[in-house]
C-alpha positions as CSV (number, residue, x, y, z in Angstrom):
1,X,57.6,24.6,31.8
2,X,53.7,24.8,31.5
3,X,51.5,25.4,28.0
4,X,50.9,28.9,26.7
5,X,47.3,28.0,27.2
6,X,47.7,27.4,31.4
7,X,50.5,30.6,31.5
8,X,47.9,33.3,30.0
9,X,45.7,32.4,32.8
10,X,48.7,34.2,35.1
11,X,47.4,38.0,35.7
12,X,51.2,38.5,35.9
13,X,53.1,39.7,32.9
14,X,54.7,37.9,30.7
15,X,55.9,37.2,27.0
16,X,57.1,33.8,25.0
17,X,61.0,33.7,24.8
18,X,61.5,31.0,22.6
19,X,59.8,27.6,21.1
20,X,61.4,24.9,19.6
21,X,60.6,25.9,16.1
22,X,61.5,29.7,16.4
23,X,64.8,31.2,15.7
24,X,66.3,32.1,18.7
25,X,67.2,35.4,17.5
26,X,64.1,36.2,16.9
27,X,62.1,35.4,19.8
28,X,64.6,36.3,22.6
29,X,63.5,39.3,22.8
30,X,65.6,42.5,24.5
31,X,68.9,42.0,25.6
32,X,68.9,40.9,28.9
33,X,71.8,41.5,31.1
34,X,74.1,38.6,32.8
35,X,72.3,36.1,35.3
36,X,73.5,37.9,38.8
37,X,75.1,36.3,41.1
38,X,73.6,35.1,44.5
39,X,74.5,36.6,48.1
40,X,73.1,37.2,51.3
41,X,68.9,37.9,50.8
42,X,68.2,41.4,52.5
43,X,65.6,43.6,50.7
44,X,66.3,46.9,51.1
45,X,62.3,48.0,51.4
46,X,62.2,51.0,54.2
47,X,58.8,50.0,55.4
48,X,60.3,46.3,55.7
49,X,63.0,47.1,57.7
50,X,60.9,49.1,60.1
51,X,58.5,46.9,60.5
52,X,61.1,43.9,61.1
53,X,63.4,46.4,63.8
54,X,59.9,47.3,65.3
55,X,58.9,43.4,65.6
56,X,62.8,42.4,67.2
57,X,61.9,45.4,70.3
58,X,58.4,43.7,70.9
59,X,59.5,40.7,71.2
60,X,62.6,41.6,73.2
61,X,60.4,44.2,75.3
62,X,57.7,41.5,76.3
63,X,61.2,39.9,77.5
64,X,62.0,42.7,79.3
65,X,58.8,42.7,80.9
66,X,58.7,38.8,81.9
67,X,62.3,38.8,83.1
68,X,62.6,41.9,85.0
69,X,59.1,43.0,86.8
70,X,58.0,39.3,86.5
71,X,60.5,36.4,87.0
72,X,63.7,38.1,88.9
73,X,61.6,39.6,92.1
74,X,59.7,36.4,92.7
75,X,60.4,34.9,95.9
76,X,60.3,31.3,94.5
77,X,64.1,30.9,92.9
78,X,62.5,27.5,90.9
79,X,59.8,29.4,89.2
80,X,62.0,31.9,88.4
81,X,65.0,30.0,87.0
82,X,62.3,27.2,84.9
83,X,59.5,29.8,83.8
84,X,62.7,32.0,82.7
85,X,65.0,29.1,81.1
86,X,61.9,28.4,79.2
87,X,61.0,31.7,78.2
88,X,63.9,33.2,76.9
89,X,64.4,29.6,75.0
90,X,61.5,30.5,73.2
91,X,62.5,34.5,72.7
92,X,65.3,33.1,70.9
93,X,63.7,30.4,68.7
94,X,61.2,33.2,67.4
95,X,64.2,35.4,66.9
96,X,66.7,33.1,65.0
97,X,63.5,32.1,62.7
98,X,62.5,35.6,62.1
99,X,66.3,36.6,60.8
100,X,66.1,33.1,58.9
101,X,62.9,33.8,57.4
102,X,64.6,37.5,56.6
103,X,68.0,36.8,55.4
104,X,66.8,33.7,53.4
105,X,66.4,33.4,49.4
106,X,63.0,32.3,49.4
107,X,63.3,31.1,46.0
108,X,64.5,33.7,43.8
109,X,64.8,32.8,39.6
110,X,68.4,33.9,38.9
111,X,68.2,37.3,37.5
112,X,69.2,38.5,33.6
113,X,69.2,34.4,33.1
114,X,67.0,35.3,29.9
115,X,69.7,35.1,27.7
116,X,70.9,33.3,24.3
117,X,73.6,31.2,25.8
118,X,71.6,30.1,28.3
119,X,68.1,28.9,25.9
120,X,70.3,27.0,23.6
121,X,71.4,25.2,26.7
122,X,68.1,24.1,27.4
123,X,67.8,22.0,24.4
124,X,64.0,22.8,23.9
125,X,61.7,20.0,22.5
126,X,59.8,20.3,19.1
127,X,57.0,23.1,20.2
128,X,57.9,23.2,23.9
129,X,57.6,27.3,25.1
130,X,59.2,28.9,27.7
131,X,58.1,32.0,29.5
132,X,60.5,35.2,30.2
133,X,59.1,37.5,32.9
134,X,59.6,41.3,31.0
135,X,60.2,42.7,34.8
136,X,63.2,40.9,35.8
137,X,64.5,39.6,32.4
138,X,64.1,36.1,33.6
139,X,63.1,32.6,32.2
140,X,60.1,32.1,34.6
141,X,59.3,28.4,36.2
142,X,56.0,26.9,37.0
143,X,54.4,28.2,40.2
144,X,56.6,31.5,39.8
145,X,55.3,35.2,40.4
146,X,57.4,38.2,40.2
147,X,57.3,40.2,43.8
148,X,57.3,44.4,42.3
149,X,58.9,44.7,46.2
150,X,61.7,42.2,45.8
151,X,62.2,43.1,42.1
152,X,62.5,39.5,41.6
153,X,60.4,36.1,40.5
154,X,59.7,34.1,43.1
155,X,59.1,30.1,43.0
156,X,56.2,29.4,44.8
157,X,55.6,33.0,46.6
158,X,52.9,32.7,49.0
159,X,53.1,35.9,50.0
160,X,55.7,39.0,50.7
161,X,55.3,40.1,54.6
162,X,56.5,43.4,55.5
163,X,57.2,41.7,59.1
164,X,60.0,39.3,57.8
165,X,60.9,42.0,55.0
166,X,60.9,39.3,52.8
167,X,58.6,37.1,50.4
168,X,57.7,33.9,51.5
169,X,57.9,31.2,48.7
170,X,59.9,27.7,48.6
171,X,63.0,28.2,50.1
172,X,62.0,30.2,53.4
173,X,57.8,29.3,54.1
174,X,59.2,27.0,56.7
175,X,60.9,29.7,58.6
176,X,58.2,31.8,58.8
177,X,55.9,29.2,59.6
178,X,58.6,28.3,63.0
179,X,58.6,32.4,63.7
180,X,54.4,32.5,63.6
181,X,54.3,29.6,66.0
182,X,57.1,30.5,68.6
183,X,55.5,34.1,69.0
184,X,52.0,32.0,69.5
185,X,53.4,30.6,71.6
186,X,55.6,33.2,73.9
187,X,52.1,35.4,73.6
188,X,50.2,32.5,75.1
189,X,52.9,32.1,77.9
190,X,53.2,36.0,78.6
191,X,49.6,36.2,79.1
192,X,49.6,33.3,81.6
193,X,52.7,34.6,83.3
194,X,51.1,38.0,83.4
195,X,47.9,36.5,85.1
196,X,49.7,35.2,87.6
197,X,51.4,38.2,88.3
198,X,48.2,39.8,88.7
199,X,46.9,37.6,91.3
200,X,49.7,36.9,93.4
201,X,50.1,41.0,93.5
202,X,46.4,41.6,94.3
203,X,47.2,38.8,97.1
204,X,50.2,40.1,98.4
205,X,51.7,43.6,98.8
206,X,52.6,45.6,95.6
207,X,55.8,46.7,96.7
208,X,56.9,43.1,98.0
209,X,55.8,41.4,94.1
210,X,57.9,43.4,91.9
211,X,61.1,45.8,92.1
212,X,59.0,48.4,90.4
213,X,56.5,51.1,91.8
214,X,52.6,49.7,91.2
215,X,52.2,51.9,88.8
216,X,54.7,51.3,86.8
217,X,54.7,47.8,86.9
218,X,50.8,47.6,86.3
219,X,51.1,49.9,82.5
220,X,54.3,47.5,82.0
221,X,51.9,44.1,82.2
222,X,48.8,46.1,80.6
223,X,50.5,46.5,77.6
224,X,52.6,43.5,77.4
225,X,48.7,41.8,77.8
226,X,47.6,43.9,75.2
227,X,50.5,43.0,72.7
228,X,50.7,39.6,73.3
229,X,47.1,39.5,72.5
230,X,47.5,41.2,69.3
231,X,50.5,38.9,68.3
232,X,48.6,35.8,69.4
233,X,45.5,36.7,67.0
234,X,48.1,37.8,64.3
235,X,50.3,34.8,64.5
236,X,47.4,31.9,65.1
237,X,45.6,33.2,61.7
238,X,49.0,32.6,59.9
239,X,50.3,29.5,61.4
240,X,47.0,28.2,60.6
241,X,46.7,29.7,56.7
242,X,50.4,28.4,56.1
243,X,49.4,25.0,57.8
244,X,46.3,24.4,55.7
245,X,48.6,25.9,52.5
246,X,51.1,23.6,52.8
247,X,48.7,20.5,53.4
248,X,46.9,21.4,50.4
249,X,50.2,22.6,48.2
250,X,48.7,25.7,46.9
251,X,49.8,29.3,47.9
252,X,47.8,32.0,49.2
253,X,48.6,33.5,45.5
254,X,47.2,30.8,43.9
255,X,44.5,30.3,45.6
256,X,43.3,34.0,45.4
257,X,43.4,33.8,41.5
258,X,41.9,30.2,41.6
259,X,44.4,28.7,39.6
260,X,43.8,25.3,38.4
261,X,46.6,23.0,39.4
262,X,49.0,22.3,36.5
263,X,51.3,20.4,38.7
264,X,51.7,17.0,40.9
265,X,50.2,18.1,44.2
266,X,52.0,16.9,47.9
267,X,49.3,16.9,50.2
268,X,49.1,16.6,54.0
269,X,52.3,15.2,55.2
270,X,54.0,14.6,52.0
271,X,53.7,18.7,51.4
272,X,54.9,18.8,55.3
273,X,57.7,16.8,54.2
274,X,58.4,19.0,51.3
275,X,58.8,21.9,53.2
276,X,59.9,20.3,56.5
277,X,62.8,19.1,54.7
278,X,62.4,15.2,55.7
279,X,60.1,13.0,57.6
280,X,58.8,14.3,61.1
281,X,61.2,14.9,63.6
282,X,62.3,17.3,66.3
283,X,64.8,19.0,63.7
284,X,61.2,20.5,62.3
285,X,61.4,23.2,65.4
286,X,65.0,24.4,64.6
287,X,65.1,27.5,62.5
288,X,69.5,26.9,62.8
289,X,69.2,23.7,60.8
290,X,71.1,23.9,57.4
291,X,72.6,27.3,59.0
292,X,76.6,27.1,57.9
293,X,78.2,30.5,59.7
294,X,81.5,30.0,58.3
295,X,80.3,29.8,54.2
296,X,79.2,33.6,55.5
297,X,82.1,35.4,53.8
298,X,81.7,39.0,52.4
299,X,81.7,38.3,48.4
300,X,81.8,42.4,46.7
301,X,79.9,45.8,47.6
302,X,77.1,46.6,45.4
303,X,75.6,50.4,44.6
304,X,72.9,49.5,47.1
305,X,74.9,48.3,49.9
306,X,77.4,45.6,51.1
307,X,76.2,41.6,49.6
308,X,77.4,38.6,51.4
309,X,77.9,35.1,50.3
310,X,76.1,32.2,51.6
């Protein structure tokens, strides 16, 4: 909970719900509806859900590319089997963070918890005011901004990226930091591997370097160069904005509308830490950590679709 005087600087908007020395009747506000309950996190946003289908056949056509014109007509079984174990190991890393970084809350305020039961819980101090966001009907924390995609309030939001379909705040920034770096890196190795292709072909007969026809095989690598380009320049520029955001504990959101830091910063590895989930360690590179498939039980059916429990 922050002063009135640090909370009017938010462009978001927002009303007092209750002080200390109001009458709760009064200064509730509207009725809100009950807190809902949590599920699975899928945002049902058309242009999100394109845009993460379109990224999953990229990826798995640059796999395509790699395995079958590359890596399986090679003469050299080694290459083949350690440039192919590796590959595909990092196809699916960038994978399982991308659906991490999808299906995960990323730090959604319960919403509807803007209610009477709920503020006389709180047992408010003498002058103390909280905040209720008018969008969502909800009691809004420090560092929170209401995403108008995800209809919800969002601790921390960095950012909502139509890629992931999802915001990126607290609960999910370090998925989406593993997805930008695992596509860096695939994009870096498909351009090498792609290279090399290139060479050994101009070398060596055409029809003796890949099972494809030269034509074919040559558009397949030109665009696979092409998009593992773009991806590289894409991904490097947000690995490296999310880096330097979490070393300096201020989101992209915050730092736009140069808001004053109200709060204890983490900085460098203590905001690693913080996000990381623990000191340094390989467990930092797995998106499946703190993944628990059987708590994934189907909980009720919504009007907008099927929610599960996690």
């Amino acid at each position: 909970m922050q002063s009135s005087g640090h909370r009017q600087r938010d462009t978001e908007q927002h009303q007092p719900l209750l002080s200390a020395d109001n009458d709760p009747e009064a200064g509730a506000g509207p009725l809100c509806p009950p807190a809902d309950q949590d599920g699975l996190w899928f945002i049902q946003d058309g242009c999100g859900i394109v845009c993460g289908v379109v990224t999953w056949l990229l990826v798995l056509y640059a796999d395509f590319v790699v395995n079958l014109v590359m890596l399986l007509p090679n003469k050299s079984l080694w290459y083949s089997v350690i440039n192919g174990a590796l590959f595909n190991f990092l196809v699916v890393m960038a994978l399982a963070s991308h659906l991490r970084a999808m299906l995960s809350d990323p730090g959604a305020v319960p919403k509807g918890n803007a209610t009477k039961e709920y503020m006389d819980s709180l047992q408010l101090k003498p002058g103390e005011v909280i905040y209720k966001c008018p969008k969502c009907c909800s009691i809004k924390p420090q560092r929170a901004h209401h995403c108008s995609i995800c209809k919800r309030c969002i601790r921390k939001m960095d950012h909502h990226c139509p890629w992931v379909n999802n915001c990126v705040g607290e609960k999910n920034q370090r998925f989406f930091v593993l997805f930008t770096m695992y596509i860096a890196l695939i994009s870096v190795y498909a351009l090498c591997l792609s290279f090399l292709q290139f060479y050994s072909c101009v070398n060596d007969q055409w029809n003796e370097c890949t099972d494809f026809s030269p034509p074919v095989a040559v558009m397949l690598m030109i665009f696979l160069c092409l998009e593992a380009f773009l991806f590289l320049t894409f991904t490097v520029v947000m690995f490296g904005t999310q880096i330097h955001s979490i070393c300096n504990d201020e989101t992209e959101i915050e730092r736009l509308k140069n808001e004053k830091p109200m709060w204890e910063r983490r900085v460098r590895w203590e905001g690693m830490k913080a996000v990381f989930g623990g000191p340094p360690s390989i467990l930092w590179f797995n998106p499946f950590t703190g993944l628990r498939l059987r708590r994934l039980l189907m909980t009720r059916t919504r009007r907008s679709g099927v929610e599960f429990s996690v």
